[in-house]
C-alpha positions in Angstrom: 60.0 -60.0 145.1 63.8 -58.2 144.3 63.0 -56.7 147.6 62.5 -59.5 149.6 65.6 -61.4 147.9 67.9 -58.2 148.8 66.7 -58.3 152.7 67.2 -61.8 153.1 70.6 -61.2 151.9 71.3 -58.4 154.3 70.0 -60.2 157.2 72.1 -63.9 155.5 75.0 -61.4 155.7 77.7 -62.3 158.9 78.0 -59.4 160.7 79.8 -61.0 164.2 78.2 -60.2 167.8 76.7 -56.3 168.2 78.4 -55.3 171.1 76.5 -54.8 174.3 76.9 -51.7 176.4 76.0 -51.7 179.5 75.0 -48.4 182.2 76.4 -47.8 185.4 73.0 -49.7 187.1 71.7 -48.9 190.1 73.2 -46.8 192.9 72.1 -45.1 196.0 72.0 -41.4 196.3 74.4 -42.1 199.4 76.8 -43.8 197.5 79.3 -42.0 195.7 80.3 -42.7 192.0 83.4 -44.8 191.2 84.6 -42.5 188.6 83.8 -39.1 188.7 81.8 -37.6 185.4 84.6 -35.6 182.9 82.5 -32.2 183.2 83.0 -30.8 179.2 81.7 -27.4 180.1 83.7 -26.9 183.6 80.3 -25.8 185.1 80.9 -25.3 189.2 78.5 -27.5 191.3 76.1 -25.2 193.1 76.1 -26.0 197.1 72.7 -26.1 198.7 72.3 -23.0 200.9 71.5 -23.7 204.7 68.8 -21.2 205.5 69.3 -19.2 208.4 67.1 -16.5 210.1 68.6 -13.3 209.9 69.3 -11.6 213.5 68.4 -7.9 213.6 71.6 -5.5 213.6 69.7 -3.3 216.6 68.2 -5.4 218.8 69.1 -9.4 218.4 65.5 -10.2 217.2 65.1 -13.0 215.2 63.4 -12.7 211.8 61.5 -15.3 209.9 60.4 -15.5 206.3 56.6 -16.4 206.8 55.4 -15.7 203.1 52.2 -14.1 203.9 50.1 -12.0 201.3 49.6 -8.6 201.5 47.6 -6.5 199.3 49.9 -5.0 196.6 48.7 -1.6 196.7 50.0 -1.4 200.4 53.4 -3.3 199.7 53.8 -0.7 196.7 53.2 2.2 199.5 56.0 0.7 201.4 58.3 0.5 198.7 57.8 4.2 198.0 58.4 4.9 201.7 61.4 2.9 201.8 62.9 4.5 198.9 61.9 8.2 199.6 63.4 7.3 203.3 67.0 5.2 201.7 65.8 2.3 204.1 64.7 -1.2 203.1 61.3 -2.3 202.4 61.2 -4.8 205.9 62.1 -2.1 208.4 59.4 0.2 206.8 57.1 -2.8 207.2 58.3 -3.8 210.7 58.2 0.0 211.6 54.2 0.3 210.5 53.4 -3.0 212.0 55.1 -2.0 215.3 52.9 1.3 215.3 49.5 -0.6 214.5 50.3 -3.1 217.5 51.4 -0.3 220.2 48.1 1.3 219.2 46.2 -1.5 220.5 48.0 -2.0 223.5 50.3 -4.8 222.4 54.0 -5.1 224.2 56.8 -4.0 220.9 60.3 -4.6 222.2 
């Protein structure tokens, strides 16, 4: 019964008004911020990059990043290639591709 004597006392007890913080409430991601943030590790704000296709130094063709899977053992073939030959792994693959089409009569600018 001590116990319940001492918490009655402790909530009896005057302690004023808690104080109420409030957030920043709701914003659009459009909007932008009254204040801006204090930044306590001075980390730089990456930029989104604006992907580009990259235009080929020789002949002004367009390449595209299509994501398509290859068997690995043939992608580590061309790796070998492009190393033995100091040239990058795409032109090796653009070079063998080029070969297989011309074989079957396809047009390779």
């Amino acid at each position: 019964m001590a116990a319940k004597n001492k918490l009655d006392d402790m909530l009896a007890g005057d302690r004023g008004k808690p104080i109420i913080r409030r957030g920043q409430g709701v914003r659009l991601s459009t909007e932008t911020p009254a204040e801006t943030p204090v930044d306590s590790q001075n980390h730089e704000i990456a930029e989104s990059q604006n992907r580009t296709s990259a235009k080929s130094q020789t002949n002004g063709l367009r390449r595209v990043n299509r994501g398509y899977m290859l068997r690995e053992d043939l992608i580590l073939g061309c790796k070998r290639v492009a190393l033995n030959d100091g040239r990058k792994l795409y032109e090796v693959m653009e070079e063998a591709l080029a070969e297989y089409l011309s074989r079957h009569g396809q047009d390779v600018k």
